[in-house]
C-alpha positions as MATLAB code, in Angstrom:
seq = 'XXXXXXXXXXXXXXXXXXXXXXXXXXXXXXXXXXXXXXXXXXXXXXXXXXXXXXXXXXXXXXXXXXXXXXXXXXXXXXXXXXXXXXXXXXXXXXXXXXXXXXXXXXXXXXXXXXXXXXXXXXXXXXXXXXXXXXXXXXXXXXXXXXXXXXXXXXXXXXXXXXXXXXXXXXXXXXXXXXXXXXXXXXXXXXXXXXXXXXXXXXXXXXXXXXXXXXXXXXXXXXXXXXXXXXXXXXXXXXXXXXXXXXXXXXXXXXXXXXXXXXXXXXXXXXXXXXXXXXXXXXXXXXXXXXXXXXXXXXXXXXXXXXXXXXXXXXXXXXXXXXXXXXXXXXXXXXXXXXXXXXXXXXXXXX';
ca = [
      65.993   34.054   75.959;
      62.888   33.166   78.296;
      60.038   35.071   78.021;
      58.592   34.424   81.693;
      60.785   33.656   84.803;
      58.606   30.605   85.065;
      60.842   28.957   82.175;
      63.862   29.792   83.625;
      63.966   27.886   87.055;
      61.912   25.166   85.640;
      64.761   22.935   85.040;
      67.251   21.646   87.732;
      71.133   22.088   87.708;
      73.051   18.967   87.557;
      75.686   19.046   89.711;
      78.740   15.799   90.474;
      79.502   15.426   93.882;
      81.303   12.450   93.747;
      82.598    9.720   91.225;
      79.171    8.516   91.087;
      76.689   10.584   92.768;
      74.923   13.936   91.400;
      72.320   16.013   92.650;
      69.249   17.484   90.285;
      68.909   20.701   92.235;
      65.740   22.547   91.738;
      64.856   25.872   92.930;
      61.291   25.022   92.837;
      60.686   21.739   91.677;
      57.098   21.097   90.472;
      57.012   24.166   88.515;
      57.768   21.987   85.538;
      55.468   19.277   85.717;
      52.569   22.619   86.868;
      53.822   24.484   83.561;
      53.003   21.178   81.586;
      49.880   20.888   83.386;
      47.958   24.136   82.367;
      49.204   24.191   79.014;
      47.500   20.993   78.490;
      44.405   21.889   80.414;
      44.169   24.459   78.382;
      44.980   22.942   74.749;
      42.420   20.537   75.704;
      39.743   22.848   76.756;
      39.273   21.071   80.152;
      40.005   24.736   81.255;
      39.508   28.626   79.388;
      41.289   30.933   79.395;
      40.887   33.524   82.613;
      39.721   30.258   84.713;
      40.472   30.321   88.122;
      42.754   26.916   88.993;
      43.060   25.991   92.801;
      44.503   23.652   94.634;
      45.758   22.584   98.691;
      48.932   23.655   99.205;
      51.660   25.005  102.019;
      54.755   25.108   99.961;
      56.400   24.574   96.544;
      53.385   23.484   94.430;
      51.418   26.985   95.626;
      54.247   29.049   94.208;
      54.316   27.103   91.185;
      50.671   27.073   90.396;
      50.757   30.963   91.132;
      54.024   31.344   88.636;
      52.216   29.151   86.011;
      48.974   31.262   86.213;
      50.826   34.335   85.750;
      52.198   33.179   83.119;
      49.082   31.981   81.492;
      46.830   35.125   82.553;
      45.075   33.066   85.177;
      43.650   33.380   88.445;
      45.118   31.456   91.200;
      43.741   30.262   94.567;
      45.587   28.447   97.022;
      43.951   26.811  100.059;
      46.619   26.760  102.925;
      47.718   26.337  106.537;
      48.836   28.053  108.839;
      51.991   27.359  108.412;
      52.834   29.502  104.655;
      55.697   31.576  105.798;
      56.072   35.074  104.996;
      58.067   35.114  102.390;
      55.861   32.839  100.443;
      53.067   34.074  101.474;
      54.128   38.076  100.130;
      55.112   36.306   96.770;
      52.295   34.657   96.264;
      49.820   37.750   96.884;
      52.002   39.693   94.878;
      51.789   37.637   91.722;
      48.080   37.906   92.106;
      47.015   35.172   93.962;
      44.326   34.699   96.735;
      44.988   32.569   99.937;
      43.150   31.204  102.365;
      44.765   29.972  105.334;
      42.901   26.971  107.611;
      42.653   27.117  111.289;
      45.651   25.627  113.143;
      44.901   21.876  113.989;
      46.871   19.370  116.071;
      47.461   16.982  113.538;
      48.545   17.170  109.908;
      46.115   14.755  109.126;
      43.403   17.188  110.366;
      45.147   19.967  109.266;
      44.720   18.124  105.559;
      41.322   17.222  105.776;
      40.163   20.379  106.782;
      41.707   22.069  103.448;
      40.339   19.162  101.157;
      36.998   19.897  102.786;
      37.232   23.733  102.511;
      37.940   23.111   98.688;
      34.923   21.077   98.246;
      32.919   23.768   99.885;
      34.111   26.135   97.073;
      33.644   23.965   94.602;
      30.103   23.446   95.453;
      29.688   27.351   95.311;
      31.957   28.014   92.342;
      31.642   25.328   89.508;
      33.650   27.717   86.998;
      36.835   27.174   89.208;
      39.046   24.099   87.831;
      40.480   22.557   91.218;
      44.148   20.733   90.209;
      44.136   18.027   92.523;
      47.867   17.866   92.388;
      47.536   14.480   94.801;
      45.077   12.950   92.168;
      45.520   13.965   88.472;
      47.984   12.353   86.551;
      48.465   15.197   84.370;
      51.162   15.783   86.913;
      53.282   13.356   85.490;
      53.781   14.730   82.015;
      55.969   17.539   83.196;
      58.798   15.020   84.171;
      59.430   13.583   81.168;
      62.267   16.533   80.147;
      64.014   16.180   83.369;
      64.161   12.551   82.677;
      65.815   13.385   78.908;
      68.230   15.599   80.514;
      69.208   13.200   83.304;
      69.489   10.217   80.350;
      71.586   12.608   78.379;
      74.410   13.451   80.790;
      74.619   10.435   82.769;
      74.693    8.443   80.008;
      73.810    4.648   80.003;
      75.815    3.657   83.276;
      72.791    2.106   85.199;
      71.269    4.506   87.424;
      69.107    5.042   90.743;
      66.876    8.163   91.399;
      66.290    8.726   95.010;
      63.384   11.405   95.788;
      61.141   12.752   98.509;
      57.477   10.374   97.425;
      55.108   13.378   98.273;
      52.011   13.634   95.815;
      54.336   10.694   93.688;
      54.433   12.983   90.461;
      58.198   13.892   90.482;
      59.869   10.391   91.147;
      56.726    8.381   89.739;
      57.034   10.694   86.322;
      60.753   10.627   86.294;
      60.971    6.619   86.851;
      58.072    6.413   84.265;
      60.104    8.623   81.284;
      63.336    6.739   82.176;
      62.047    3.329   82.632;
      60.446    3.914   78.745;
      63.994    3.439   77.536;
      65.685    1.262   80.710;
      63.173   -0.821   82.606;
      66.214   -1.203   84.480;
      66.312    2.534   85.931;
      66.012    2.070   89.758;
      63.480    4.182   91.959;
      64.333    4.749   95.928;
      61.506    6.749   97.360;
      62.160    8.964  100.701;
      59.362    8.897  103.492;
      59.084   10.842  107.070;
      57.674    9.025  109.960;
      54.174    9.189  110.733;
      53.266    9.201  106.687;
      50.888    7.145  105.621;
      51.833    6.731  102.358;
      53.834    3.243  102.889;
      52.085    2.530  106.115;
      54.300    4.431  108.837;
      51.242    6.627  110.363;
      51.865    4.623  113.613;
      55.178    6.635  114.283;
      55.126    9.997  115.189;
      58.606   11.247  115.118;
      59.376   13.616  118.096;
      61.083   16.101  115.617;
      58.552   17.108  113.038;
      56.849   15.452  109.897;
      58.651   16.283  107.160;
      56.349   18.482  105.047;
      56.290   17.677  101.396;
      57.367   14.159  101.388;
      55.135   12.340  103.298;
      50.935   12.706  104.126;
      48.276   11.576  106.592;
      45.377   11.481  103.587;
      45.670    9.110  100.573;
      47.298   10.306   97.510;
      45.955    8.517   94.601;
      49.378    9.992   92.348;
      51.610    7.479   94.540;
      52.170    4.085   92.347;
      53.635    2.315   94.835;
      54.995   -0.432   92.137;
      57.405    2.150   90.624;
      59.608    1.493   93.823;
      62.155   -0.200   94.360;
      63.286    0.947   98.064;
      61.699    2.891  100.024;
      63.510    4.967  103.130;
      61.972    6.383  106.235;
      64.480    9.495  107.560;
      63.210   11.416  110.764;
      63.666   15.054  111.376;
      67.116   15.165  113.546;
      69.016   13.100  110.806;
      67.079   15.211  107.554;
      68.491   18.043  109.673;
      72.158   16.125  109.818;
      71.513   15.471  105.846;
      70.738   19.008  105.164;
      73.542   20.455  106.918;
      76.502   17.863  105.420;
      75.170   18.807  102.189;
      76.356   22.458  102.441;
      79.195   22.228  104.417;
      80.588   19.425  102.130;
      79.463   20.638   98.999;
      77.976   24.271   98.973;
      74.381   23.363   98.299;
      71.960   24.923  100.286;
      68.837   22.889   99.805;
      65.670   21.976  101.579;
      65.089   19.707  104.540;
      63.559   16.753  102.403;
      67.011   17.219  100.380;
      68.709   16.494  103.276;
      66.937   13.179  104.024;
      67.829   12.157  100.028;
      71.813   12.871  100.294;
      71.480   10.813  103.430;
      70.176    7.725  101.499;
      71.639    8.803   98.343;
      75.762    8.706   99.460;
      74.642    5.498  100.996;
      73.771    3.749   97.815;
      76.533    5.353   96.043;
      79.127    4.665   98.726;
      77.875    0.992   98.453;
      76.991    0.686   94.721;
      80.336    2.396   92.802;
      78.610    0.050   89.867;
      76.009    2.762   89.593;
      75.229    6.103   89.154;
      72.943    7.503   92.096;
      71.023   10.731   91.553;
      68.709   12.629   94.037;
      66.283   14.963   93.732;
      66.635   18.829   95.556;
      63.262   19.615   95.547;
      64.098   23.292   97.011;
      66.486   26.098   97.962;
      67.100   26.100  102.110;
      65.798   29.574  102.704;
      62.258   28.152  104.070;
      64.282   25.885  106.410;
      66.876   29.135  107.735;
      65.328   28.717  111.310;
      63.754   25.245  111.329;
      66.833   23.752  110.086;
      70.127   25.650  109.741;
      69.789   27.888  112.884;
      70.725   24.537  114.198;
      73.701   23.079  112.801;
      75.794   22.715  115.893;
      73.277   19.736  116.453;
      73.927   17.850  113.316;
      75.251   14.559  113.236;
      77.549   13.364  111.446;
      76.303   11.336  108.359;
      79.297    9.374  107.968;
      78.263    7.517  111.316;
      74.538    6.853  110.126;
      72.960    3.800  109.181;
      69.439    2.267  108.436;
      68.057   -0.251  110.118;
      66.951   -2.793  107.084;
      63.369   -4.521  108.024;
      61.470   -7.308  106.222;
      58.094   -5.904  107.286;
      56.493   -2.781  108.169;
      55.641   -3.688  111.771;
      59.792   -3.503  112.079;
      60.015    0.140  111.512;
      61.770    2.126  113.875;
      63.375    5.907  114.323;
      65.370    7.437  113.377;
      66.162    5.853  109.952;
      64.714    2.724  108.157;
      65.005    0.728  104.463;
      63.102   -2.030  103.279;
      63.420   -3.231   99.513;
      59.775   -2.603   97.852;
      60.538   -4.849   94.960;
      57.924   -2.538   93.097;
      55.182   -4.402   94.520;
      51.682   -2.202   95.066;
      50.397   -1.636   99.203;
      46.953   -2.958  100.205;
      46.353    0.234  102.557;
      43.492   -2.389  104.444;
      44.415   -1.164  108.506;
      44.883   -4.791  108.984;
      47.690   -5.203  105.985;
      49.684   -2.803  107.072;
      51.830   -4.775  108.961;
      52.348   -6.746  106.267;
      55.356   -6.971  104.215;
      54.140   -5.549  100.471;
      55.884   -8.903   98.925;
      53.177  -10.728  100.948;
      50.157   -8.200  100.442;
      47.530   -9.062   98.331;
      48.510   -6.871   94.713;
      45.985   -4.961   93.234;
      45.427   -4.118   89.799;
      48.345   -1.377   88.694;
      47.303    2.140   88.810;
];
């Protein structure tokens, strides 16, 4: 028995979809590692209780720092674009929270940097409010590290790939962290839109959309870059393709960075049988019902998509790329990023 709602859709279902290939399907995923996060901020004192936490935020973490100040008897402040729909929007102002919502811009890196700077504004006028930096602090981590016990426990000690949306780099960095303290073996495959900069693919803008959640235009100190081993670059139409084969084929209706991880995902386990692939569902579909879904005639089929592999990242292309990171760290230097990261200067780990 659960004694907030917060605790019950923490953790993800585990669902087989083929002989080796599973899906960890959240319906919101970073409420775990945000649950983990207050209660340590406030065990440690770092915040008090009735402190106001804030953070940047046009999606899952929002609703998931508003669920984990309810259930803490905190205040909550989000700083947002324009582009919170409705339904999160009404949720989070009826749990209590406060938004503010940004000026439209015509870039999501402007879009970005206008939030971080309205959030240092209010931090200059309101000391007593704890911002989260859910890019930055590695508190973020910690909340993986029971996902990564439950995915250890069921799929046993086959070996075993975890293919993820990169995003602020807490859910795949903190689940390849846990797992890889029992199996330096475990395998990380991160999942990038074009025109991230992330991985060094800002110089692409793909005619679709960015992919919200999975990719960003500002650095994100949260992303170790050695924790991967591969990283894919998925555009818009064939996330859309992913999304779409995912609940015709198999009945889960998930989000549009979903669909860009069952894209790579049956790849690797269609080519791999030796190992056990599992991605990461970071979200129901109901956000994507227009964007997405409304347009299924236009999927493609997956079974007829294919990467194109590149040695360097001045080989990327649309709509789908892989390159093998080799866990090596990115020199983000404009002039290295058409390096390959084998041949980049590394840099002190995170």
């Amino acid at each position: 028995m659960h004694t907030h709602i917060a605790d019950a859709i923490k953790a993800p279902d585990l669902v087989r979809l083929g002989a080796n290939l599973y899906v960890a399907r959240f319906e919101t995923m970073k409420v775990y590692s945000t649950l983990v996060a207050v209660e340590r901020l406030l065990a440690s004192g770092r915040i008090r209780p009735g402190a106001t936490l804030m953070d940047s935020s046009s999606g899952i973490y929002a609703y998931a720092l508003a669920l984990a100040c309810h259930k803490y008897g905190l205040h909550c402040h989000i700083v947002g674009s324009k582009t919170v729909d409705r339904t999160l929007m009404l949720q989070l102002r009826i749990l209590g929270a406060t938004i503010e919502q940004v000026e439209p811009q015509a870039t999501l890196k402007m879009d970005q940097s206008l939030r971080v700077a309205r959030i240092r504004e209010l931090l200059d006028s309101r000391p007593d409010v704890h911002w989260m930096q859910q890019y930055h602090d590695d508190i973020h981590y910690d909340g993986y590290e029971p996902v990564a016990a439950l995915l250890a426990e069921t799929l046993g000690d086959t070996a075993l790939s975890v293919v993820g949306g990169v995003g602020s780099g807490c859910s795949t960095g903190g689940l390849a962290r846990a797992l890889r303290a029992h199996d330096a073996a475990v395998e990380l495959i991160g999942v990038q839109p074009f025109g991230s900069m992330t991985f060094g693919c800002q110089h692409i803008e793909d005619p679709g959309i960015i992919i919200a959640g999975i990719g960003s235009s500002i650095p994100f100190r949260n992303v170790r870059h050695r924790l991967y081993d591969q990283i894919h670059w998925v555009s818009f139409d064939y996330g859309l393709s992913g999304s779409v084969a995912l609940l015709r084929e198999h009945a889960v209706f998930a989000g549009l960075s979903t669909g860009c991880c069952y894209l790579v995902a049956a790849r690797e386990a269609a080519r791999r049988p030796e190992r056990n692939i599992v991605f990461l569902a970071a979200d129901t579909g109901h956000r994507y019902v227009e964007g997405v879904f409304a347009h299924y005639e236009q999927a493609l089929d997956p079974r007829g998509l294919e990467p194109k592999s590149i040695e360097s990242l001045d080989e990327l292309a649309l709509p789908w790329s892989a390159m093998a990171w080799a866990r090596a760290d990115f020199v983000t230097d404009p002039d290295a990023l058409a390096a390959s990261p084998r041949d980049a200067a590394l840099v002190a780990a995170h």
